[in-house]
PyMOL CGO cylinders between C-alpha atoms (Angstrom):
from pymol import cmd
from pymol.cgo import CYLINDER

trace = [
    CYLINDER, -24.84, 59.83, -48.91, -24.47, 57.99, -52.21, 0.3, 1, 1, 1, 1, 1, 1,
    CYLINDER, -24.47, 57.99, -52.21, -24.62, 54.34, -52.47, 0.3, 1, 1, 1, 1, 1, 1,
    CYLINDER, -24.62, 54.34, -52.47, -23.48, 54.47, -56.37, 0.3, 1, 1, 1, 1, 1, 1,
    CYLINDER, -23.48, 54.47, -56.37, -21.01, 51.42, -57.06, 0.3, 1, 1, 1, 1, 1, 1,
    CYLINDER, -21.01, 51.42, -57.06, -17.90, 53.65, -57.54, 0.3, 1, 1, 1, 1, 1, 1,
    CYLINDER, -17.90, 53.65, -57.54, -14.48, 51.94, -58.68, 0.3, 1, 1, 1, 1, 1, 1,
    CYLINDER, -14.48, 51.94, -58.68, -12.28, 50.65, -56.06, 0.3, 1, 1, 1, 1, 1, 1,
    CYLINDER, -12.28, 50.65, -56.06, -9.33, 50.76, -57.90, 0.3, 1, 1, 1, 1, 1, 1,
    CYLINDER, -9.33, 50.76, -57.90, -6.71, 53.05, -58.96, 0.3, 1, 1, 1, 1, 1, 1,
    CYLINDER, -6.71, 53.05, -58.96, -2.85, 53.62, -59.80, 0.3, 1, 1, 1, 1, 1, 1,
    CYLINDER, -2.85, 53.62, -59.80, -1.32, 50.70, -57.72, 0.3, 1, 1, 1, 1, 1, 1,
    CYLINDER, -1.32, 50.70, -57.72, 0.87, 51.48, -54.92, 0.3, 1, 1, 1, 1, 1, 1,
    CYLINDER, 0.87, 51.48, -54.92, 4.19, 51.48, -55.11, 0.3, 1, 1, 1, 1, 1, 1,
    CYLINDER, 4.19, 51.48, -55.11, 5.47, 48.51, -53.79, 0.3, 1, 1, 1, 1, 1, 1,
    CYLINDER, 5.47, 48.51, -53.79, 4.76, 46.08, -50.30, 0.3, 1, 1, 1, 1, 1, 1,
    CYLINDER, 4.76, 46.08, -50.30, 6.85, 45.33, -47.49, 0.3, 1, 1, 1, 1, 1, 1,
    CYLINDER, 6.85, 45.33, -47.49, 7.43, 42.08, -46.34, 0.3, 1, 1, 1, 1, 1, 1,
    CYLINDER, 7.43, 42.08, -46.34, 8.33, 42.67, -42.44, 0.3, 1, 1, 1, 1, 1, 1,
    CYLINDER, 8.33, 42.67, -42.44, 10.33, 39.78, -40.87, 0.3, 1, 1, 1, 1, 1, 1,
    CYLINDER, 10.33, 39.78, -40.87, 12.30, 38.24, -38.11, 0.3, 1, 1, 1, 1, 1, 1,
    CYLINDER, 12.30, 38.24, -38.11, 11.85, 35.99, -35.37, 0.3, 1, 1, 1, 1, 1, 1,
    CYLINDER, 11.85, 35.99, -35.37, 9.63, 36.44, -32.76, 0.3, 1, 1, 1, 1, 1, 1,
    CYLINDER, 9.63, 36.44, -32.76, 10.31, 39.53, -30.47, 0.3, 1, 1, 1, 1, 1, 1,
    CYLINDER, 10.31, 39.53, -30.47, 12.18, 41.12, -33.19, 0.3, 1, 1, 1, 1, 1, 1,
    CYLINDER, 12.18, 41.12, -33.19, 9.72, 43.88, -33.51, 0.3, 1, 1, 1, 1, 1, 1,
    CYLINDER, 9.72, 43.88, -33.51, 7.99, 43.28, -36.27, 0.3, 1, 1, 1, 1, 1, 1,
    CYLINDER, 7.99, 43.28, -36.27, 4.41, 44.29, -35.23, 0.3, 1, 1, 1, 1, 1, 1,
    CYLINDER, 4.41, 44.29, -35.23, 5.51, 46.86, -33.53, 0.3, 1, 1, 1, 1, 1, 1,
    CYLINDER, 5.51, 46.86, -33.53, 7.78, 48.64, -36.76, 0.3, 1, 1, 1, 1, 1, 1,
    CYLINDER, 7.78, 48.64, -36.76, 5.15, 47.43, -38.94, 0.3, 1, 1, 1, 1, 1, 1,
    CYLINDER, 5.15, 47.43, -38.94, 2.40, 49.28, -37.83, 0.3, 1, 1, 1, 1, 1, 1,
    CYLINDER, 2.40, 49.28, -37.83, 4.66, 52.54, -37.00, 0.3, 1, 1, 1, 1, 1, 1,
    CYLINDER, 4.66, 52.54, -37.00, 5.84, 52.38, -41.07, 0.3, 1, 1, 1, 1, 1, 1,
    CYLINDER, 5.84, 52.38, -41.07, 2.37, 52.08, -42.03, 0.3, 1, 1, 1, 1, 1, 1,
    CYLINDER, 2.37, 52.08, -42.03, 1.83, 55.36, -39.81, 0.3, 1, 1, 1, 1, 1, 1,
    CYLINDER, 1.83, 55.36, -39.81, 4.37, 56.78, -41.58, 0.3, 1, 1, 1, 1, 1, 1,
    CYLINDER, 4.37, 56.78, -41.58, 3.26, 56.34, -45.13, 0.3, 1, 1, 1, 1, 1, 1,
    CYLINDER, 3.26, 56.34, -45.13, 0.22, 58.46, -46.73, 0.3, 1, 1, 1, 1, 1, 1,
    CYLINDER, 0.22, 58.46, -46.73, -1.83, 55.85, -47.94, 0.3, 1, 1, 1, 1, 1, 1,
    CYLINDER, -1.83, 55.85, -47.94, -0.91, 52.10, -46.13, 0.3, 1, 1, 1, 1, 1, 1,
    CYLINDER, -0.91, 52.10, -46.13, -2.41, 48.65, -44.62, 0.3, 1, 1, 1, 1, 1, 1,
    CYLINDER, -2.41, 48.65, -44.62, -0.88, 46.84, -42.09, 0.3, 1, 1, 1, 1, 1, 1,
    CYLINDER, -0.88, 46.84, -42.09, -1.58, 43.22, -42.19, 0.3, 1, 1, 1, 1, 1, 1,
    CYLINDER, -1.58, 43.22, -42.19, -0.77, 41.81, -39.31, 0.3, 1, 1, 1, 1, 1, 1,
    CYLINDER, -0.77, 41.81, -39.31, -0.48, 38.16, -40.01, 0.3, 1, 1, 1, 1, 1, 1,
    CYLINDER, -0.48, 38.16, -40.01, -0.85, 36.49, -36.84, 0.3, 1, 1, 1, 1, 1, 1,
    CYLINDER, -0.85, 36.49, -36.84, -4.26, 38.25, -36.69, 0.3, 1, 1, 1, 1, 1, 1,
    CYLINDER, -4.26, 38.25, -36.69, -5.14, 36.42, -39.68, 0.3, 1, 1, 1, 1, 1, 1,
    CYLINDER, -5.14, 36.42, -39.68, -4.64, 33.25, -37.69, 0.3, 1, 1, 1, 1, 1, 1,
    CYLINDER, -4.64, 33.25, -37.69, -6.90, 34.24, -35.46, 0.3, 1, 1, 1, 1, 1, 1,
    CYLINDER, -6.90, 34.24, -35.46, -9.81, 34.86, -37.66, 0.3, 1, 1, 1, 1, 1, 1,
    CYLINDER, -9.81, 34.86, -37.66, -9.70, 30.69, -37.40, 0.3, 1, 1, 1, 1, 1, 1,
    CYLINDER, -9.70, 30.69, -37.40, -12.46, 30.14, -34.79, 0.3, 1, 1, 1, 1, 1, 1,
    CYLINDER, -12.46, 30.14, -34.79, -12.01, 26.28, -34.79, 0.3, 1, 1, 1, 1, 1, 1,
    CYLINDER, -12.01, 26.28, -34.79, -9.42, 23.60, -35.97, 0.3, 1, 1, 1, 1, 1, 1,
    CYLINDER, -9.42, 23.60, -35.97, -6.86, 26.33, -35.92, 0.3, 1, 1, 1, 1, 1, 1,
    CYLINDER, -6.86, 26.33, -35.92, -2.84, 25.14, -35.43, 0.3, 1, 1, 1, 1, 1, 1,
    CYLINDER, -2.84, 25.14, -35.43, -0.51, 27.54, -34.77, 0.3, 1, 1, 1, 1, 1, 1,
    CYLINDER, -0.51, 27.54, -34.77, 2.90, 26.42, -35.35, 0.3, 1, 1, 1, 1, 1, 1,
    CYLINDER, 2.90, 26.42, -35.35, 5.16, 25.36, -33.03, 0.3, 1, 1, 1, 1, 1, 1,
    CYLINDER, 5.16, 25.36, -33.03, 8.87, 23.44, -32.77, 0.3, 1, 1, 1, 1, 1, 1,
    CYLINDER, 8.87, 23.44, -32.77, 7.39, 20.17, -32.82, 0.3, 1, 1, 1, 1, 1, 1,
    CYLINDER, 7.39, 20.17, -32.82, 6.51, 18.53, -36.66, 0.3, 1, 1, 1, 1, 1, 1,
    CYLINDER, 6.51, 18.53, -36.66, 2.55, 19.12, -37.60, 0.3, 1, 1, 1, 1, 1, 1,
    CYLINDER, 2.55, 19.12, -37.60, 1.40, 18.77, -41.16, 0.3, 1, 1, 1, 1, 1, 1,
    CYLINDER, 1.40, 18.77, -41.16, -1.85, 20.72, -40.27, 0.3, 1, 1, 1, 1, 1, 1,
    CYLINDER, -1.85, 20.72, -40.27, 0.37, 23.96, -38.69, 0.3, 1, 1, 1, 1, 1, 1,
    CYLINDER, 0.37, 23.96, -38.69, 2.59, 23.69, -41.42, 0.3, 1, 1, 1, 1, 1, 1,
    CYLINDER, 2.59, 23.69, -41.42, -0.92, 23.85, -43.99, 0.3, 1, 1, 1, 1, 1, 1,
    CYLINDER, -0.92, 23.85, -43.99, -2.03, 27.13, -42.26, 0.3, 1, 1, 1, 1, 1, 1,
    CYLINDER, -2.03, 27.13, -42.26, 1.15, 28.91, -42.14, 0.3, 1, 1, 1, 1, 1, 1,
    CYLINDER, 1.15, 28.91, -42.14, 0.65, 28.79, -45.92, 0.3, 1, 1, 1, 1, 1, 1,
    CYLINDER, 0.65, 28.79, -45.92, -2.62, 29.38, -45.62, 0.3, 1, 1, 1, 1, 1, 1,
    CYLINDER, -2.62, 29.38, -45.62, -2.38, 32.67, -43.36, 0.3, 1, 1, 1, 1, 1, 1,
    CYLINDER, -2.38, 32.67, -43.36, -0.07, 34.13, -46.02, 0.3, 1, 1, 1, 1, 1, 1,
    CYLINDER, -0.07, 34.13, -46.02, -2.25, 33.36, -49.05, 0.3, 1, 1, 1, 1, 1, 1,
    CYLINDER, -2.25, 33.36, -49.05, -4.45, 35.44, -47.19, 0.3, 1, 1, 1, 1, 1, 1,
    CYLINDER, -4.45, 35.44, -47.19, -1.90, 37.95, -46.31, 0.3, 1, 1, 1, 1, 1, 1,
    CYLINDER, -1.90, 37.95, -46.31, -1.28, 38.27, -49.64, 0.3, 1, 1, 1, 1, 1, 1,
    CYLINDER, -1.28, 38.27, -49.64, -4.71, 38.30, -51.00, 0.3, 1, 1, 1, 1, 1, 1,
    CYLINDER, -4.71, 38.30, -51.00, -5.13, 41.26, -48.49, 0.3, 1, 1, 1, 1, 1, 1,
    CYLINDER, -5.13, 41.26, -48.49, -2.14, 42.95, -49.46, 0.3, 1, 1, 1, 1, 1, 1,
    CYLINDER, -2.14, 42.95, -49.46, -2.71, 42.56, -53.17, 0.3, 1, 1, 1, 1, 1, 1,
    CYLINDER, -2.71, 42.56, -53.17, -5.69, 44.46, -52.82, 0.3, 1, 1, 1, 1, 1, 1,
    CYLINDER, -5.69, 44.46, -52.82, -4.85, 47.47, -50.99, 0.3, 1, 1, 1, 1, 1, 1,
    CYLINDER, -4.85, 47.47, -50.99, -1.76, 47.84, -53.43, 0.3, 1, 1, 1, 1, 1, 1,
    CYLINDER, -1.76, 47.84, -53.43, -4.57, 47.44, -56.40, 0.3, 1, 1, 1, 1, 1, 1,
    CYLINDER, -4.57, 47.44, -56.40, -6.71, 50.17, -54.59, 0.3, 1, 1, 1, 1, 1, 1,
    CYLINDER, -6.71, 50.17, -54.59, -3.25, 52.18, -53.71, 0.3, 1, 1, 1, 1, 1, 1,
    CYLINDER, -3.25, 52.18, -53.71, -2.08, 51.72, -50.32, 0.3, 1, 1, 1, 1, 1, 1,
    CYLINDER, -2.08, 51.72, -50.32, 1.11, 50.15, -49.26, 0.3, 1, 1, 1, 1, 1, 1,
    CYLINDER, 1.11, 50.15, -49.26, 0.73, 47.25, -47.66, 0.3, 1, 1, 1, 1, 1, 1,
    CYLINDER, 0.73, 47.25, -47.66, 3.13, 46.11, -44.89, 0.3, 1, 1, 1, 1, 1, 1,
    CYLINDER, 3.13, 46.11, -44.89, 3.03, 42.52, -43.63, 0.3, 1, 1, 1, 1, 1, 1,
    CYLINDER, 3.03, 42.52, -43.63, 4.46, 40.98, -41.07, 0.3, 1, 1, 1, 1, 1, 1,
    CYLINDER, 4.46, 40.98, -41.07, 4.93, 37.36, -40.24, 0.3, 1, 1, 1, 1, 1, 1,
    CYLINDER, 4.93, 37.36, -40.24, 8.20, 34.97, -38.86, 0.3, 1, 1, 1, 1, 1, 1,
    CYLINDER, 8.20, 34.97, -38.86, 9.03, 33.88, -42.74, 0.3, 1, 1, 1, 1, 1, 1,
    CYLINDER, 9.03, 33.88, -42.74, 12.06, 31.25, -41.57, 0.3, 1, 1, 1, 1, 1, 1,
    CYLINDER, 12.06, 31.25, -41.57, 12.52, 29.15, -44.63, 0.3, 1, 1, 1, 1, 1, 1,
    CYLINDER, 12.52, 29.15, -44.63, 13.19, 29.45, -48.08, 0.3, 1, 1, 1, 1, 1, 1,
    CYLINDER, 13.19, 29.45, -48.08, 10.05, 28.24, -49.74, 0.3, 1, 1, 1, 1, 1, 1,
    CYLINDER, 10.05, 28.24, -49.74, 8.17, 30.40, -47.44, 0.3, 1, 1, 1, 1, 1, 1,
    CYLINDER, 8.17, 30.40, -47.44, 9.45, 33.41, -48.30, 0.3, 1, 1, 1, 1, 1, 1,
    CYLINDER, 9.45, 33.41, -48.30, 9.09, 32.51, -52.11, 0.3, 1, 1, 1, 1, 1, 1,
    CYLINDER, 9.09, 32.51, -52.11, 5.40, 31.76, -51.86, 0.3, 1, 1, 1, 1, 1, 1,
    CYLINDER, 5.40, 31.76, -51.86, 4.87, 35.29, -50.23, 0.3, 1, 1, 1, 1, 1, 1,
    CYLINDER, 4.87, 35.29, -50.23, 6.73, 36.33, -53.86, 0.3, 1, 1, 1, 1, 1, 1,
    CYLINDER, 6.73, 36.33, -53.86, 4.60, 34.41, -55.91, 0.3, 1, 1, 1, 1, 1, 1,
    CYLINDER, 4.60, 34.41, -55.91, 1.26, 35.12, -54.01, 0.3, 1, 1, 1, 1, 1, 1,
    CYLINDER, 1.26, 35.12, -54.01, 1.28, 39.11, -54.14, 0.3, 1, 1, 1, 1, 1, 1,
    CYLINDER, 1.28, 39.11, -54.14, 1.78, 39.53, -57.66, 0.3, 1, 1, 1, 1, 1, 1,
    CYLINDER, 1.78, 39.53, -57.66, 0.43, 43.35, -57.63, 0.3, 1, 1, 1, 1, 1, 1,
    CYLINDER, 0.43, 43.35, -57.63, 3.00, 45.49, -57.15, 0.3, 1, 1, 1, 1, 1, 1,
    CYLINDER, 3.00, 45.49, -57.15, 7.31, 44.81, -56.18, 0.3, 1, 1, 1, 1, 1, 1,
    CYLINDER, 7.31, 44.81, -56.18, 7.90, 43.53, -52.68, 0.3, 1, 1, 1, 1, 1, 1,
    CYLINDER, 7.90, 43.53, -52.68, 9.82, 45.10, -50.19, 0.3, 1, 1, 1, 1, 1, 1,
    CYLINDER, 9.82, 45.10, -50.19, 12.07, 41.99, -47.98, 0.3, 1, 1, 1, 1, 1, 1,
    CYLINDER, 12.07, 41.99, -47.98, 12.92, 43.21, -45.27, 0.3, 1, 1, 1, 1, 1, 1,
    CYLINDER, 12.92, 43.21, -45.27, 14.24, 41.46, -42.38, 0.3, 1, 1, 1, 1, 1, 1,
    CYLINDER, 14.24, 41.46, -42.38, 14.66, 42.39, -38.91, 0.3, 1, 1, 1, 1, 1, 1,
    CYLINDER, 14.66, 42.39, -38.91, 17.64, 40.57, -36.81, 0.3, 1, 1, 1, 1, 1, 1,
    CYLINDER, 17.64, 40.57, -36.81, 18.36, 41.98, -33.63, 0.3, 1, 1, 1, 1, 1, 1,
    CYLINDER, 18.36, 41.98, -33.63, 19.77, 38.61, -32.64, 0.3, 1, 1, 1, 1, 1, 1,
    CYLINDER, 19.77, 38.61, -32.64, 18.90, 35.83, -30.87, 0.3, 1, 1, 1, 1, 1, 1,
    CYLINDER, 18.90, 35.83, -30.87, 19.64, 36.56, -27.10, 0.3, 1, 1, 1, 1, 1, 1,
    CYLINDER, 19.64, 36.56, -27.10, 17.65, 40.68, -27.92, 0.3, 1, 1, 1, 1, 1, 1,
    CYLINDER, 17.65, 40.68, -27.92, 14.95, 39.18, -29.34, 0.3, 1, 1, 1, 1, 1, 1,
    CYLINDER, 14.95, 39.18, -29.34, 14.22, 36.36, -26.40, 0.3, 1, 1, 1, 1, 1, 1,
    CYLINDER, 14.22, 36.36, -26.40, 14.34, 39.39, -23.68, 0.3, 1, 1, 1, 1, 1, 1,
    CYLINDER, 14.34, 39.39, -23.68, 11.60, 41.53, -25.91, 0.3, 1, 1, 1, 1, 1, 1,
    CYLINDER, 11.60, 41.53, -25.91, 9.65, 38.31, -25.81, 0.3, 1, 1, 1, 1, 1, 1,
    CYLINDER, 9.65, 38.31, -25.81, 9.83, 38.47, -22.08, 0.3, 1, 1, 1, 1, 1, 1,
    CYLINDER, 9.83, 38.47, -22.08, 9.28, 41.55, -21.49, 0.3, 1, 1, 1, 1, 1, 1,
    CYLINDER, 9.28, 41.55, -21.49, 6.13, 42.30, -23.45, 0.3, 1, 1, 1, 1, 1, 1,
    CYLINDER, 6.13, 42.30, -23.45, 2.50, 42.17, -22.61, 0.3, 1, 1, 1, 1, 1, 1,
    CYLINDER, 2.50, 42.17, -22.61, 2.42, 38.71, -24.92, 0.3, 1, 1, 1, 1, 1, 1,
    CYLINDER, 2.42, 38.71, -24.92, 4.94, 36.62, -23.18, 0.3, 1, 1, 1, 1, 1, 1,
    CYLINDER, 4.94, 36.62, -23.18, 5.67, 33.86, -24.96, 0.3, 1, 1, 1, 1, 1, 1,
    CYLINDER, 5.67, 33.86, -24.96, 6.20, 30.64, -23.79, 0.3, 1, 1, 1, 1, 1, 1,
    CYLINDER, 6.20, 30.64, -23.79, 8.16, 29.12, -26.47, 0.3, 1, 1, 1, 1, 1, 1,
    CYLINDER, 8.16, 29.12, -26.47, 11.91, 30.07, -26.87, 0.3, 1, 1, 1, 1, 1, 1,
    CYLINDER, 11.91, 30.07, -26.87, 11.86, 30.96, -30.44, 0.3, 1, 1, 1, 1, 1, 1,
    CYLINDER, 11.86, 30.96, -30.44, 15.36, 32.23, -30.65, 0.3, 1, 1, 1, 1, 1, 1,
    CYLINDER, 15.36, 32.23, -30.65, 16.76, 29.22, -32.47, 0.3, 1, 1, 1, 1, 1, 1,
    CYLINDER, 16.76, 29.22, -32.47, 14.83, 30.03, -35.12, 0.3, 1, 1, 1, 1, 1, 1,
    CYLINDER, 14.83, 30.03, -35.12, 17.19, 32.93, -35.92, 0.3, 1, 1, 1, 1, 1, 1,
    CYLINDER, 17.19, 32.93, -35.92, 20.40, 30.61, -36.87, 0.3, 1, 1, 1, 1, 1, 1,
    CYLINDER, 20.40, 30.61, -36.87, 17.56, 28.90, -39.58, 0.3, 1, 1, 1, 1, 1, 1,
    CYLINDER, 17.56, 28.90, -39.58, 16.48, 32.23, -41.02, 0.3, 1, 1, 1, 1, 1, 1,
    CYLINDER, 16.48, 32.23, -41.02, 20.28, 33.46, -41.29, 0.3, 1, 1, 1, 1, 1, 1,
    CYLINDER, 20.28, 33.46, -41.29, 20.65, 30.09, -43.18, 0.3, 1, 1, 1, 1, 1, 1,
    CYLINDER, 20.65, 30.09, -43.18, 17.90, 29.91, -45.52, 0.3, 1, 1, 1, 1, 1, 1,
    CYLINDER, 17.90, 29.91, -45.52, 17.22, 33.45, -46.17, 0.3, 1, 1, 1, 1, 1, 1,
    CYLINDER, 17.22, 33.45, -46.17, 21.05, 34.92, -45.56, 0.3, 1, 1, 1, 1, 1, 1,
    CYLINDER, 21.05, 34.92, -45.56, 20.95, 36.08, -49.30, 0.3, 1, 1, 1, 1, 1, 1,
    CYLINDER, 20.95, 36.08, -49.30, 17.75, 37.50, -49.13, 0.3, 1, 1, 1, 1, 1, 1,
    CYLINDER, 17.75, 37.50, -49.13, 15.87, 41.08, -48.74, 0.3, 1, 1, 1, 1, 1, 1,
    CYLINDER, 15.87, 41.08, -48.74, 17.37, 43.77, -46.57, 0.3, 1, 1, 1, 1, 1, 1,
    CYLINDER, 17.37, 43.77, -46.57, 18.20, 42.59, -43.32, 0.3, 1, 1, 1, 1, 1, 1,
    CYLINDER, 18.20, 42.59, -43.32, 18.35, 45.23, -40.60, 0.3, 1, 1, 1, 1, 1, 1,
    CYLINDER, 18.35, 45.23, -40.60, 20.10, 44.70, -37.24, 0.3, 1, 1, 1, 1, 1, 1,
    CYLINDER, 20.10, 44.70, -37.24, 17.70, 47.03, -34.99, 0.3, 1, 1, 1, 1, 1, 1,
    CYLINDER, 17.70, 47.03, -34.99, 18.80, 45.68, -31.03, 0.3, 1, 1, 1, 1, 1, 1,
    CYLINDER, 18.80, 45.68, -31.03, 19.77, 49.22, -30.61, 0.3, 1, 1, 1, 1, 1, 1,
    CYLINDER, 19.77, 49.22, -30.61, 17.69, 51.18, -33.06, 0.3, 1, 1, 1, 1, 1, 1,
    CYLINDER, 17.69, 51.18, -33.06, 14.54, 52.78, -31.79, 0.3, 1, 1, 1, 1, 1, 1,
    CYLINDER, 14.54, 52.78, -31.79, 10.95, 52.18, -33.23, 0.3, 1, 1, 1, 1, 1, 1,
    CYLINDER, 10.95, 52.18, -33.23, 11.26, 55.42, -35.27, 0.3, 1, 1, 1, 1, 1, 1,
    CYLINDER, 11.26, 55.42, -35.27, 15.62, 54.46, -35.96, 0.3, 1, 1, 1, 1, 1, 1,
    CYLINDER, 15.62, 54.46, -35.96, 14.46, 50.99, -37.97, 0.3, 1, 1, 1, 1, 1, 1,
    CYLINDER, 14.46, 50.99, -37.97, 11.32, 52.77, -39.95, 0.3, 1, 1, 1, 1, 1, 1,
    CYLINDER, 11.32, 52.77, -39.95, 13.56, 55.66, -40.97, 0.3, 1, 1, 1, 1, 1, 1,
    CYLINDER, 13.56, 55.66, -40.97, 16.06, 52.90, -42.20, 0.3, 1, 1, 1, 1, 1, 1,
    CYLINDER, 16.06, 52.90, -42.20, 13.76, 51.07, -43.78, 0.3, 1, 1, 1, 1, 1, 1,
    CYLINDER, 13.76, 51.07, -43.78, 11.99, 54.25, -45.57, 0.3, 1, 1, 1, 1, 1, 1,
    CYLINDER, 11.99, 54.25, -45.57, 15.80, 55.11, -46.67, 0.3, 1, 1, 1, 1, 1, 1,
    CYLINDER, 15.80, 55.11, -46.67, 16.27, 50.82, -48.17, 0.3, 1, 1, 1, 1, 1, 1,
    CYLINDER, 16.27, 50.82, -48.17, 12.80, 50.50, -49.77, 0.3, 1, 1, 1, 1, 1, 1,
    CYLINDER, 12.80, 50.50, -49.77, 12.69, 53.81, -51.41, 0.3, 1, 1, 1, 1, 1, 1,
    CYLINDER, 12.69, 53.81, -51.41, 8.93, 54.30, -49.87, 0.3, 1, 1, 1, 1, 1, 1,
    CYLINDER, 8.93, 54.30, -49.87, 10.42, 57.72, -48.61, 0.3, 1, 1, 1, 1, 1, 1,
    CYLINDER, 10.42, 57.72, -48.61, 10.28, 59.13, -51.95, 0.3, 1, 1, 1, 1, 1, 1,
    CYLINDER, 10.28, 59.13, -51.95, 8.15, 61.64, -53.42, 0.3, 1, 1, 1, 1, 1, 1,
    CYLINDER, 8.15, 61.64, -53.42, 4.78, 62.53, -51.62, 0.3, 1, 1, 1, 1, 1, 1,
    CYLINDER, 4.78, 62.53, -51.62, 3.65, 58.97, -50.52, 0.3, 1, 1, 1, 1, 1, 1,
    CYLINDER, 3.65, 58.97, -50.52, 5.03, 60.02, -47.14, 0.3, 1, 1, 1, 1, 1, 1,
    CYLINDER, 5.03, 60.02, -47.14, 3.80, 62.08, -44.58, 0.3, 1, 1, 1, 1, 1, 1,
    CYLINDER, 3.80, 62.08, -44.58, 5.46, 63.40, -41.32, 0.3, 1, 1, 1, 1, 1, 1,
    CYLINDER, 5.46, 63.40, -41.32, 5.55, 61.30, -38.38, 0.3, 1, 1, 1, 1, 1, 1,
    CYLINDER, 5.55, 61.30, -38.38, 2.86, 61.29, -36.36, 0.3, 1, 1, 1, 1, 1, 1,
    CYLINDER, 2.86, 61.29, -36.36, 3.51, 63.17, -33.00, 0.3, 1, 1, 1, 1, 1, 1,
]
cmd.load_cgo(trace, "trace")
């Protein structure tokens, strides 16, 4: 085995997706099965980065706090620093993250400057995405759901949004494939089986 520097770059990916919804609208879960899908991908799963933060960490929550607020922004910088680099060293990078407001979703746009980004948004309603949350290994304890009537309000206009409450796993990725153009050409492979 060689241990010659060789060039980590290449011809940039295609594009990124930008994966969101509320929590329990299946975002980790479509996420990683569309970076399964795709020859070369990353999925950077954003709550993870949270986690990296051994101490002082906030994650957010319905009541006001500066300091969540700060590392919501900060987990995406990250994010994005991630994603930037796999699309510089050509995979596809799909992120996903609850992106609820406005300015949120425009910093992701700013941020990951490497190659176009993907918005897509997945809104399988309120009332869907509260039952998921209860039925999953990660119950939540927070109702989340009223976060869905924000995101319809401040990001209504934006991205693809994708009703999937009765799409399967493998129904939303094949939509999305067919919205982002990702499908295209040989970037894709057959799904795994």
């Amino acid at each position: 085995m060689s241990l010659d520097l060789v060039p980590v770059d290449r011809e940039p990916a295609s594009g990124a997706v930008l994966l969101t919804g509320i929590p329990g609208s299946g975002k980790s879960t479509v996420a990683a099965a569309l970076a399964g899908r795709l020859r070369m991908s990353a999925h950077v799963e954003v709550d993870a980065l949270q986690q990296m933060i051994v101490r002082g960490g906030q994650w957010p929550s319905p009541a006001a706090n500066a300091e969540a607020d700060r590392q919501i922004f900060l987990r995406a910088r990250n994010a994005c620093l991630l994603a930037d680099s796999f699309a510089r060293a050509g995979f596809t990078a799909v992120l996903d993250d609850v992106v609820v407001r406005r300015s949120h979703l425009d910093f992701y746009r700013t941020e990951l400057a490497a190659v176009p980004l993907h918005i897509v948004i997945l809104a399988p309603g309120p009332a869907v995405a509260w039952r998921r949350n209860q039925a999953r290994e990660k119950v939540l304890a927070t109702d989340w759901s009223p976060l869905d009537e924000a995101m319809r309000s401040e990001l209504g206009q934006q991205g693809t949004w994708i009703d999937n409450a009765e799409h399967t796993v493998e129904e939303t990725v094949e939509a999305i494939l067919s919205v982002t153009g990702l499908a295209s050409g040989s970037e894709v492979d057959q799904p795994l089986r």
